[in-house]
TIVO-2410 file (N, C-alpha, C; in nm, 3 decimals):
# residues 65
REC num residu      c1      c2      c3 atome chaine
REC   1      X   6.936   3.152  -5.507     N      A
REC   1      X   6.797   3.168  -5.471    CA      A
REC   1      X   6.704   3.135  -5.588     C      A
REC   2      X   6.762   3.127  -5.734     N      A
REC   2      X   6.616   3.134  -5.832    CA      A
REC   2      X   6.700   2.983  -5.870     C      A
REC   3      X   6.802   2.942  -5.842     N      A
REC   3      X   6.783   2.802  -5.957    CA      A
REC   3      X   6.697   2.716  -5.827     C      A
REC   4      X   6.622   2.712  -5.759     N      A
REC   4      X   6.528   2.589  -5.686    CA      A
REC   4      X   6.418   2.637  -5.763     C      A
REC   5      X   6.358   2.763  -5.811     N      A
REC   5      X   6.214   2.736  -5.891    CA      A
REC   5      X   6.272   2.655  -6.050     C      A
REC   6      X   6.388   2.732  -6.114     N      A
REC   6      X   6.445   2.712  -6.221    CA      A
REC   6      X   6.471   2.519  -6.232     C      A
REC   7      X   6.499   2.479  -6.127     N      A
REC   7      X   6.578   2.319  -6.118    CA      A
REC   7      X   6.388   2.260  -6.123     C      A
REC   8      X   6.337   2.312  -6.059     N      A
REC   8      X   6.137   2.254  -6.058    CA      A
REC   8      X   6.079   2.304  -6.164     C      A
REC   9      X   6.085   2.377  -6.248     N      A
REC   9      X   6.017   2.384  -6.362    CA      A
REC   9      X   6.097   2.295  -6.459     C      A
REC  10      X   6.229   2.310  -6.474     N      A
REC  10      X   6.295   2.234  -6.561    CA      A
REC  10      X   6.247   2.103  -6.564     C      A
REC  11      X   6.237   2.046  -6.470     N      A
REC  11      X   6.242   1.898  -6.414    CA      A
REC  11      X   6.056   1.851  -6.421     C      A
REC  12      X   5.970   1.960  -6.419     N      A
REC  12      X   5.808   2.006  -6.420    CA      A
REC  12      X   5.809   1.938  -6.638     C      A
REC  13      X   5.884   2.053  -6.667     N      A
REC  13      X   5.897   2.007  -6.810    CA      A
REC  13      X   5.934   1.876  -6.892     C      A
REC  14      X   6.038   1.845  -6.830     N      A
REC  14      X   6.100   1.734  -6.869    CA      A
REC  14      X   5.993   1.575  -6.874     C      A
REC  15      X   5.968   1.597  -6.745     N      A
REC  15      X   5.891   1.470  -6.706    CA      A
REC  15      X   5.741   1.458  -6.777     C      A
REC  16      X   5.685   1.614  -6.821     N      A
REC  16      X   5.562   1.654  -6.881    CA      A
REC  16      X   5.596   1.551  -7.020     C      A
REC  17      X   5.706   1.667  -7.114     N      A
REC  17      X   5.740   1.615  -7.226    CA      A
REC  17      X   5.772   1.463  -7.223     C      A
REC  18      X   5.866   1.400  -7.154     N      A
REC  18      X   5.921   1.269  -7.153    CA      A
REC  18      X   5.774   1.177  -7.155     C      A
REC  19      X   5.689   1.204  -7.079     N      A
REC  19      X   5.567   1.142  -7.035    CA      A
REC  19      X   5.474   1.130  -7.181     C      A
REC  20      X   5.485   1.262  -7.249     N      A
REC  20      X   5.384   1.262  -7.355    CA      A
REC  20      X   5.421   1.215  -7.450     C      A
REC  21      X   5.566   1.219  -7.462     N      A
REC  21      X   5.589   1.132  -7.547    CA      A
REC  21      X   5.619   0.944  -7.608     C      A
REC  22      X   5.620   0.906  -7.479     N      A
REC  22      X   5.630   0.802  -7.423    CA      A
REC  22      X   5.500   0.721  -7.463     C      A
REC  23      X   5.386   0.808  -7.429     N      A
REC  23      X   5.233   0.789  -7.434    CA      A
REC  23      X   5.223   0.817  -7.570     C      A
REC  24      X   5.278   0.885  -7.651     N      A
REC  24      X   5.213   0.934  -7.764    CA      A
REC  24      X   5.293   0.785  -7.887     C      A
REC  25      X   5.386   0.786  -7.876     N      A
REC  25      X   5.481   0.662  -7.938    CA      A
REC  25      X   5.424   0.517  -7.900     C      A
REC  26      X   5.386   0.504  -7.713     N      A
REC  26      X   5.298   0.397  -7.745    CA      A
REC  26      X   5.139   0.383  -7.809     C      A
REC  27      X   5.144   0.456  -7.836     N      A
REC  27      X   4.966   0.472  -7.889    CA      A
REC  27      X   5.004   0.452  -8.010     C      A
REC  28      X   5.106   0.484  -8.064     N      A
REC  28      X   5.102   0.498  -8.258    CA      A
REC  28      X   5.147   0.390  -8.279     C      A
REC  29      X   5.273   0.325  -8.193     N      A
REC  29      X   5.271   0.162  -8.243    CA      A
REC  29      X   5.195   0.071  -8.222     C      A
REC  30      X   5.104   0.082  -8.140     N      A
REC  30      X   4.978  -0.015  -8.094    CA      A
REC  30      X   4.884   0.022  -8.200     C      A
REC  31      X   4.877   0.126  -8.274     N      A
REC  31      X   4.769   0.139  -8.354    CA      A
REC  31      X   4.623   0.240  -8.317     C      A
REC  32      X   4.685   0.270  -8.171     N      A
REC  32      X   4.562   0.355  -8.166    CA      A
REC  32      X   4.554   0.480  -8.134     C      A
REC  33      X   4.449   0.557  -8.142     N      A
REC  33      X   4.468   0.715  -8.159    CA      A
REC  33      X   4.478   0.739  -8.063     C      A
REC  34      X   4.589   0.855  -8.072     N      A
REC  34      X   4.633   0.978  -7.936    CA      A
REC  34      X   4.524   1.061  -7.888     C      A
REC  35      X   4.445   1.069  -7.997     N      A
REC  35      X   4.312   1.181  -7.934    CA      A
REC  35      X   4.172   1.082  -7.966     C      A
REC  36      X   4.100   1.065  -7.955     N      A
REC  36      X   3.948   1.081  -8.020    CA      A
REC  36      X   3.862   1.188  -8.065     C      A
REC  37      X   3.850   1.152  -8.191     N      A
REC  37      X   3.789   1.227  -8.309    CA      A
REC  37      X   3.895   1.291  -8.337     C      A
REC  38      X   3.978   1.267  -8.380     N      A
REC  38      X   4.079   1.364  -8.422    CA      A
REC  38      X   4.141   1.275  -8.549     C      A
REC  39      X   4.212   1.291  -8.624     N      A
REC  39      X   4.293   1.260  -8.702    CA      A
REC  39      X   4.396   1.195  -8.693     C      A
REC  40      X   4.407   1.041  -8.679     N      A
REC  40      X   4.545   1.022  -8.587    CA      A
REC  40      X   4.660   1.073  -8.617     C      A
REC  41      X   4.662   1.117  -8.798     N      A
REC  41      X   4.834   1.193  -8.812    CA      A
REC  41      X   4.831   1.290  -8.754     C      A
REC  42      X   4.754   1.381  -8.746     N      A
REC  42      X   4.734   1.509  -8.680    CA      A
REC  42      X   4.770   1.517  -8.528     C      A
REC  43      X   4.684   1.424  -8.487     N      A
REC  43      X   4.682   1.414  -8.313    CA      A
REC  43      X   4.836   1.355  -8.286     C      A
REC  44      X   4.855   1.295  -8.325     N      A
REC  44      X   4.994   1.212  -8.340    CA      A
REC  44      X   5.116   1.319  -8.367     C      A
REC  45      X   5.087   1.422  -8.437     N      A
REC  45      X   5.188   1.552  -8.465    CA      A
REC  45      X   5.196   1.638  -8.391     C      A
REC  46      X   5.055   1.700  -8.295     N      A
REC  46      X   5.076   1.793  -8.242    CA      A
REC  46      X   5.105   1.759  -8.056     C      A
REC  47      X   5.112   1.584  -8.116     N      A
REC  47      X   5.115   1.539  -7.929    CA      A
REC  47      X   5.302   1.566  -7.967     C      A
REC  48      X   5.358   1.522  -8.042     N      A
REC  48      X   5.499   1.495  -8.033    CA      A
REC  48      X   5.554   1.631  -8.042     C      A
REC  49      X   5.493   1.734  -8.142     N      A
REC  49      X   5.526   1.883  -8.140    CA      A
REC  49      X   5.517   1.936  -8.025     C      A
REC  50      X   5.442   1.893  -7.914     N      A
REC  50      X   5.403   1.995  -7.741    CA      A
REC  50      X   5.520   1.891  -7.714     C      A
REC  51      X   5.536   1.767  -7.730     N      A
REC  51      X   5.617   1.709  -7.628    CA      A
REC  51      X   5.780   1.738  -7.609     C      A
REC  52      X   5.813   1.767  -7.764     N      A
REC  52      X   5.948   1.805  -7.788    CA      A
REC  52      X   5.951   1.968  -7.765     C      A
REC  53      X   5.855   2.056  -7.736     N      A
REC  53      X   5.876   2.149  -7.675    CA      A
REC  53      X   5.861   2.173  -7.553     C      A
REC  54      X   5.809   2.119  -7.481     N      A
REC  54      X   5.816   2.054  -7.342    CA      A
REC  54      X   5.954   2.032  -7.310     C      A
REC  55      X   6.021   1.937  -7.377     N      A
REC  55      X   6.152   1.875  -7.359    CA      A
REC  55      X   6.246   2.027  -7.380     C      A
REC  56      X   6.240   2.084  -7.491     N      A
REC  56      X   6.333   2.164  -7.513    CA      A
REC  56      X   6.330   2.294  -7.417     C      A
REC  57      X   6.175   2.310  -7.366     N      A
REC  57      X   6.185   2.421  -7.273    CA      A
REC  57      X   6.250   2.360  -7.123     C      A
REC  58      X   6.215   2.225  -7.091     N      A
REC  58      X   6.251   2.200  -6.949    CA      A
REC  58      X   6.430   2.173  -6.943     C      A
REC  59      X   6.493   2.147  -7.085     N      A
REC  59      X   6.655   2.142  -7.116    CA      A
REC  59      X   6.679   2.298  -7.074     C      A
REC  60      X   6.609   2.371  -7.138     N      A
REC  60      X   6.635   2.576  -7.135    CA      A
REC  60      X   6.646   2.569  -7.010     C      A
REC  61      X   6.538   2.543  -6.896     N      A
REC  61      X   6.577   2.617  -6.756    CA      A
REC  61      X   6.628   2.528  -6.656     C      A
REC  62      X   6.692   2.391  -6.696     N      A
REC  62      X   6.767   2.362  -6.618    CA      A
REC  62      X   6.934   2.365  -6.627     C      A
REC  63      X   6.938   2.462  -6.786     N      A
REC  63      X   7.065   2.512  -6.792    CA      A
REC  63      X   7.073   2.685  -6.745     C      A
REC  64      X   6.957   2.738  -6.717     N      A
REC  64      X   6.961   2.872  -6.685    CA      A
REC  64      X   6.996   2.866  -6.525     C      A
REC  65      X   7.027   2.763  -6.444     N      A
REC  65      X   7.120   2.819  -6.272    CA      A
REC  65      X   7.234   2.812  -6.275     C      A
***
């Protein structure tokens, strides 16, 4: 009964993280910033820091069913 929310958040996460990071890697090799007005090392750090926790939380609950 709980791994169908557990298998949709996992999979909620995954695709979040996979997505931002995807976006965030093409922006830094093209040269252009992840945020506006922001700092691109900065914006560029804290997009890949949410994204790899994204990733690592949506790995957590699709091993918790």
């Amino acid at each position: 009964m709980e791994s169908g929310p557990a298998i949709f958040a996992g999979l909620v996460f995954c695709l979040f993280g996979g997505g931002l990071l995807a976006w965030t890697v093409t922006g830094v090799r093209r040269g252009r910033p992840v945020a506006q007005g922001v700092s691109p090392v900065a914006s560029a750090g804290v997009a890949s820091l949410v994204s790899l926790i994204s990733l690592v939380l949506g790995v957590w609950c699709l091993t918790r069913f």
